[in-house]
N, C-alpha and C positions, 0 to 999 in steps of 0.2 A: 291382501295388502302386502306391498313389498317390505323385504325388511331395512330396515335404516342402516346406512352407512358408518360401517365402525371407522375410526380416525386412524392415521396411516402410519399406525405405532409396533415401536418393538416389544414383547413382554418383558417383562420385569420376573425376577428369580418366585420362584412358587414363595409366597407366603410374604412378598413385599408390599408394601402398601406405598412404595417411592412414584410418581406419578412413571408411567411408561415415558419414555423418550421417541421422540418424531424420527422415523427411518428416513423419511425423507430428507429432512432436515440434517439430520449428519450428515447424510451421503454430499448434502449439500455445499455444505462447510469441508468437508476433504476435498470435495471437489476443488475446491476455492485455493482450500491450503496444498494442495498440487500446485496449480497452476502459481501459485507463488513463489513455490520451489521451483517449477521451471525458470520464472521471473530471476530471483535470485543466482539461479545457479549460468544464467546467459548473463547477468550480469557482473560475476563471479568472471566467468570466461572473458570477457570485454575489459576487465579490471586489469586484468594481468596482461591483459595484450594476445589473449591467446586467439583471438577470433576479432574481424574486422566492423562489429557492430556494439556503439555504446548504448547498452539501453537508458540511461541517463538523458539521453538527448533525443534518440532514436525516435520518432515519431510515432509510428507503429507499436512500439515497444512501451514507449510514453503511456500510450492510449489503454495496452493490455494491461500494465500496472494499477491505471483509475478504475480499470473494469475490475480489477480483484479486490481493489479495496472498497468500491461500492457495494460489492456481493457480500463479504464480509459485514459492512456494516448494515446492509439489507436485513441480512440473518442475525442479527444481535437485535434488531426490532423484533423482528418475528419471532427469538425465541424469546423476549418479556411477552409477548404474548401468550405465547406456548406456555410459561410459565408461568402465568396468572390464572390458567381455566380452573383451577380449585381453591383459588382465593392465593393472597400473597404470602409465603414464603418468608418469612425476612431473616431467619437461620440460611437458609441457605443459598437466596439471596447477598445474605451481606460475608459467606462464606466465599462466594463466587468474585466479588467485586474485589474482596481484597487479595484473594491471586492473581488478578488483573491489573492491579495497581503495583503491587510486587513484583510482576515482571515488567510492565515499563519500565518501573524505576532500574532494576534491572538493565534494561535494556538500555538506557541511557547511561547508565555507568559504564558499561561493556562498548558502547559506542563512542565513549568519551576517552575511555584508553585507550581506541584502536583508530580511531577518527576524532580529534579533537575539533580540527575546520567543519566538519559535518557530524557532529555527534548528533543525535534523535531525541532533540526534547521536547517533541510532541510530536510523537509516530500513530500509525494505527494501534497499539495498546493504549496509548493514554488517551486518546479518544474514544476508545471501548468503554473505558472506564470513565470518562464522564458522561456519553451519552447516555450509560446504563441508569444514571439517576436524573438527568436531564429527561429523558424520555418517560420514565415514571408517570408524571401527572396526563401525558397522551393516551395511554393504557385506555380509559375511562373518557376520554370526549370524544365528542361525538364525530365520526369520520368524516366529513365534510372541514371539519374542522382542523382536524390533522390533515389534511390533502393541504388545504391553503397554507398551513404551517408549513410541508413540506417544500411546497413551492417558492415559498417568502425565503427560506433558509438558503435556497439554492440561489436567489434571484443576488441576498444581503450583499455580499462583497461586491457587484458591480453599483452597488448605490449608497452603499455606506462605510466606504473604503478610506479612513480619513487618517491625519496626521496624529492625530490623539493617541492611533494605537500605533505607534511609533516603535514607544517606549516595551522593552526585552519581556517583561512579563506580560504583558496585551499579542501577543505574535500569534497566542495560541489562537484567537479570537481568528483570524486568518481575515480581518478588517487592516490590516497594516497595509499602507502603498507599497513596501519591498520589509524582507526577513533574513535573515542570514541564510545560508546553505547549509539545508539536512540531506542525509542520507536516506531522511522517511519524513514526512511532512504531511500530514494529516487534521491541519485544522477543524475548530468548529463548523466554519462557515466556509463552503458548502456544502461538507461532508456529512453535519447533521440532517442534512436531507434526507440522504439514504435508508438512515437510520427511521426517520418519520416515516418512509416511501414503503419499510417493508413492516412495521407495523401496519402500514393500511393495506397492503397485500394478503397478511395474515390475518385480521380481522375479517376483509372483505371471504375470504375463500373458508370463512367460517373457525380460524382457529380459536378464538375469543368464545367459544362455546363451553360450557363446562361439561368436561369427559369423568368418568367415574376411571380410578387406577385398578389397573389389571389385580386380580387377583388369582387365586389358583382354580378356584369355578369358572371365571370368566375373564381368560389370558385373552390378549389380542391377538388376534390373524395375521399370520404375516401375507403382506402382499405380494402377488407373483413379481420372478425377479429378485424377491430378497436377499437370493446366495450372490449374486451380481453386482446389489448394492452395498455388502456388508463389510467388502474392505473397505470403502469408500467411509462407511457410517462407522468404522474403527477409526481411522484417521479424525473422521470431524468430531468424535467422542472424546479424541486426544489432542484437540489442533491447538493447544495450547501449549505442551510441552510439545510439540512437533514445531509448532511456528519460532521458541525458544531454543532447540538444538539442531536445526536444516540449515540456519545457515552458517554457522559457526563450522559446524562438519563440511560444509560444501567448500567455504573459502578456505579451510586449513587443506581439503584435498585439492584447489584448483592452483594453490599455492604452493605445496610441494611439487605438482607436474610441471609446473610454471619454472620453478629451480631446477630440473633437469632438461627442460626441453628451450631449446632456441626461439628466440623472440622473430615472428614475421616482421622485417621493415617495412615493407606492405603495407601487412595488416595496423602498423603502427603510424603511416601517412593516414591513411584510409581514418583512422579512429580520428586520428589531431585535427581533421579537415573537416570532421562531423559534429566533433567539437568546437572546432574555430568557427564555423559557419550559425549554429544554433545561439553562440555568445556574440556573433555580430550583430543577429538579428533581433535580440534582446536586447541588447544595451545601445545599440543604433538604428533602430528602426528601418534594418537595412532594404535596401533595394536590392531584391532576387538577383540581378544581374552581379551587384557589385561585392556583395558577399563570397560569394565563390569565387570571383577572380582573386581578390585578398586575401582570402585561405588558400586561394592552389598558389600564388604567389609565394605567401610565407613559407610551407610547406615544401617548394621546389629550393627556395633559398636553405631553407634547413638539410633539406638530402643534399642537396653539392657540397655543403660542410661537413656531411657524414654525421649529422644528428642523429639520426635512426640507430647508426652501426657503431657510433663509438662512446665507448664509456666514459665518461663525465661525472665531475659534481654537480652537485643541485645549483652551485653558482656559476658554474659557466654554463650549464644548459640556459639557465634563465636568459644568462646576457646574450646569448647566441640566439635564442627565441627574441629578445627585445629587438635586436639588431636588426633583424631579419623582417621586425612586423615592422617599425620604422620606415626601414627604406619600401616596404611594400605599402604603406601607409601614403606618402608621398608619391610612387612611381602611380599607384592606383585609381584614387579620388581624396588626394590630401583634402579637401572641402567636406566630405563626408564624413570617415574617416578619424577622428580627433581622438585626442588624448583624454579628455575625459570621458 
C-alpha cells in the first residue's frame, strides 16, 4: 500500500506544537508581494516623470495590478483555510486581524499626509481585514455553495450599482455609480470574489483536511526545491511588514534620483497624452478617433509654449493647460467634446 501524502509543509522548531506553515503558500504570497513591488516601484518611476509609462492609466499595467491583488486576496481565502484544519484558533486569529486593521489605518493616515486627493481609505489592507471575517462562515459550507457565492460577488456591481451608495461611507461597498480617486481602491464587490475563489481552491485540492502539527518524531518533509522556494516563503512569512515599508523606501529613493536628474520633456508629453487620453475616454465615452487627436492637439499646444521645459506655478501651468484644451476643444469636435 502506498503511503499517503504528507501536506506541503515547513517544520516547525523541535518541540513546537505551532501548526507547520504551507511552503507553498509563502512562496506564494512573496511571490505576490514582489510583483507589487515591481508594480509600485514602475509606478514610482512614472510619478516623477522619470520613465514614459503611467501605470495608473496604463492598460497593461492596469491589468498587472488586478492580478496581484486577486492573488493576494486568493491567498487570504486559502490561508482561513489552512488555518482551520485543527479547529479555530481565535488567539491568534484575532491576533492576526488586528495587525491588519492597524496597518490600514496606518496606511491611510500615511496616504492622507502624502496624498490628500487620493489618500487609500479602502486599499487592499482594509479589505483583508474585512474579508477575513466576512469569509468566516464559508470555511464550513458546502463548496457548491461558496463557488455560486463567489460568482454572485463578482457578477454584484454590474447589477446592483445604485445611487443609495452614493453617500462617502457606502464607497467601500464598490456598489457606488462613481467614488473619489484613491491611490489603492479595493472594494468589497468584486473583490470579495477572490477571496471566495481561493477558499474553494484550497478546499477543493484538499487543504480543509485536518493535518496533525509537526513535532519532533514526526517533522514534515520538505519538498524537492525547498532551498529555491525559501526566499520567496521568507518574504510571504513577512509580506506584511514588507508590503508596509517597499514603498515608502522605493518613493523616497525614486524621489531623491528624481532631484538630481533632469526631467525627459518626452517622456513628459508621452505620460500627459496617456493621461489625457484614458480621462477622455472615461468621462466622454470617447470615440478612438477623437480622443487622441485632442490629446495630441492639447499637448502640441503646451510644447510650443514650453510647458514641458519651463518652470511655472501650479497657477499658470493650470491656465496654460485650460487654454490650450479650449481651443483644442473647439478646433477638434466642439459637439463632443464639452465642458462638462
Amino acid at each position: 500500500m502506498s503511503q499517503p501524502i504528507r501536506p506541503f509543509t515547513l517544520p516547525e522548531r523541535p518541540g513546537s506544537a505551532v501548526r507547520p506553515r504551507s511552503l507553498g503558500v509563502d512562496a506564494l504570497r512573496g511571490l505576490a508581494i514582489l510583483a507589487m513591488a515591481i508594480y509600485h516601484f514602475t509606478w514610482d518611476l512614472g510619478y516623477f516623470g522619470l520613465i514614459g509609462v503611467d501605470p495608473a492609466v496604463d492598460e497593461g499595467w492596469r491589468l498587472f495590478a488586478k492580478l496581484i491583488a486577486a492573488s493576494f486576496l486568493a491567498l487570504v481565502g486559502a490561508g482561513l483555510v489552512l488555518a482551520g484544519r485543527d479547529g479555530f484558533d481565535g488567539v491568534r486569529y484575532g491576533a492576526r486581524l488586528a495587525k491588519i486593521i492597524a496597518a490600514a489605518i496606518l496606511v491611510s493616515a500615511a496616504t492622507f499626509a502624502a496624498f490628500p486627493d487620493r489618500f487609500v481609505y479602502f486599499g487592499i489592507l482594509h479589505h483583508i481585514a474585512l474579508a477575513s471575517i466576512l469569509a468566516l462562515p464559508f470555511l464550513r459550507l458546502p463548496l457548491p455553495v461558496v463557488a455560486l457565492a463567489a460568482v454572485a460577488a463578482f457578477l454584484l456591481p454590474d447589477y446592483a450599482t445604485l445611487p443609495l451608495f452614493d453617500e462617502p461611507a457606502l464607497w467601500w461597498t464598490g456598489l457606488a455609480p462613481e467614488t473619489r480617486p484613491a491611490n489603492d481602491f479595493v472594494p468589497l464587490f468584486p473583490w470579495f470574489s477572490a477571496v471566495l475563489a481561493g477558499i474553494v481552491i484550497a478546499r477543493v485540492l484538499g487543504g480543509a483536511r485536518p493535518t496533525r502539527p509537526s513535532t519532533p518524531a514526526s517533522p514534515a518533509p520538505e519538498p524537492r526545491g525547498a532551498a529555491v522556494l525559501r526566499p520567496l516563503a521568507f518574504a510571504g512569512r513577512h509580506s506584511l511588514l514588507i508590503y508596509l515599508v517597499h514603498q515608502p523606501l522605493l518613493f523616497g529613493l525614486v524621489m531623491a534620483a528624481a532631484a538630481v536628474m533632469p526631467r525627459d520633456a518626452g517622456i513628459e508629453r508621452l505620460r500627459f497624452i496617456a493621461a489625457c487620453e484614458a480621462t477622455c475616454q472615461q468621462t466622454n465615452g470617447g470615440d478612438p478617433a477623437i480622443c487622441p487627436a485632442y490629446c495630441g492637439c492639447v499637448s502640441g499646444s503646451l510644447e510650443r509654449n514650453g510647458f514641458w521645459t519651463s518652470r511655472m506655478s501650479e497657477e499658470e501651468a493650470q491656465s496654460m493647460l485650460g487654454t490650450a484644451a479650449a481651443g483644442c476643444r473647439i478646433d477638434i469636435a466642439p459637439e463632443f467634446l464639452n465642458e462638462d
